[in-house]
C-alpha positions in Angstrom: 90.1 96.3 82.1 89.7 98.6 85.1 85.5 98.0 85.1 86.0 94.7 84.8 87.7 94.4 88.0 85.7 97.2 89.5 82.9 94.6 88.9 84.6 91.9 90.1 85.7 93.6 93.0 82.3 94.8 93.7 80.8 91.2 93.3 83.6 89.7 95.8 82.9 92.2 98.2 78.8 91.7 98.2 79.4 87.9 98.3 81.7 87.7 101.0 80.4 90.6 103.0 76.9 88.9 103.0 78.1 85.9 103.6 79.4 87.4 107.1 76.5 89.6 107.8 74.6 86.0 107.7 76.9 84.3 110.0 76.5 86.8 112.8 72.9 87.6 112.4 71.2 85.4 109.7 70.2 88.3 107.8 70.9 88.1 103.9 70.3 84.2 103.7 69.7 84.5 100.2 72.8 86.6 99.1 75.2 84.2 101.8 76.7 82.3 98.3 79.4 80.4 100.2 77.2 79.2 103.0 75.5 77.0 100.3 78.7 75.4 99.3 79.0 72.2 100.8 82.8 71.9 100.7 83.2 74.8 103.0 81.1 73.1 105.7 82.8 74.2 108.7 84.6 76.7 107.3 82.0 80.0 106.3 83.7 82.0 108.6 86.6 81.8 106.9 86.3 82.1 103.5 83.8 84.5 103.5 86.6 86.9 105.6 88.7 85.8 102.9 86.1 86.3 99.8 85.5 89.8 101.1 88.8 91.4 101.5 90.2 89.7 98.2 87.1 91.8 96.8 88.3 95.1 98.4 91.8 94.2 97.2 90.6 94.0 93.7 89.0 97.4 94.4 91.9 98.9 95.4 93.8 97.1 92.5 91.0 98.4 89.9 92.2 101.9 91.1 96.2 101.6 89.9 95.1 100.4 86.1 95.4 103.6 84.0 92.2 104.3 81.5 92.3 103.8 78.1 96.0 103.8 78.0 96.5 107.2 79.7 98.3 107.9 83.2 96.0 107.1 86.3 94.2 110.4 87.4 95.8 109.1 91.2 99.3 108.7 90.0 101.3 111.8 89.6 103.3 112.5 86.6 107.2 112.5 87.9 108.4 115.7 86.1 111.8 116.2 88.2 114.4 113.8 89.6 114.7 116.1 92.6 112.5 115.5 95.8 111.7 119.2 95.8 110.0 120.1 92.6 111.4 121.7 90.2 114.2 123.6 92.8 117.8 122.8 91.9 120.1 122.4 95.1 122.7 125.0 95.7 125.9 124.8 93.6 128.4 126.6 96.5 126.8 124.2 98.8 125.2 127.4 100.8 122.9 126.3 103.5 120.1 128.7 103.0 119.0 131.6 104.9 116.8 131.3 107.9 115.5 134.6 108.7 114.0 135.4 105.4 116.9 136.3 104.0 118.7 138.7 106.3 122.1 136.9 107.9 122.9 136.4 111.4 126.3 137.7 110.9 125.9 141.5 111.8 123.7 141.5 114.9 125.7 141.7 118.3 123.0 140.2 120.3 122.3 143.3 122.4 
């Protein structure tokens, strides 16, 4: 599934991308697909802006389908409920230390 829209993808892209690059400059006349279709007349600006990021969306959507029915190599595996890793918050509800360790409470501030 995840070449076939990597191809897709890839094919939407070149078409629409072309088909810009030929608007502007009238380079790639042969590879400007949507400039030859006469129910767009008027409108090749358009769709091929359209055609060419729906290409790069299906790109970026090729990269979220998982292999082979594995885990996606982009995707990491959720191994704690905590935001921190694998740290457990404080029971006592102690704020921890900020100089490394050592408390505050014995200096006199001389």
């Amino acid at each position: 599934m995840r070449k076939l829209l990597e191809m897709l993808g890839t094919g939407l892209l070149l078409i629409g991308g072309s088909s810009l690059v030929h608007y502007f400059t009238d380079w790639f006349g042969k590879w400007a697909v949507l400039d030859r279709l006469p129910f767009l007349d008027g409108y090749e600006l358009y769709a091929s802006g359209v055609v060419a990021v729906l290409g790069f969306a299906v790109l970026c959507a090729g990269d979220l389908v998982p292999d082979d029915g594995t885990a996606s190599a982009r995707t990491p595996a959720r191994t704690s409920r905590h935001p921190a890793g694998d740290a457990e918050p404080d029971a006592g509800g102690a704020e921890p230390q900020a100089h490394g360790g050592q408390s505050d409470a014995g200096e006199d501030g001389d």
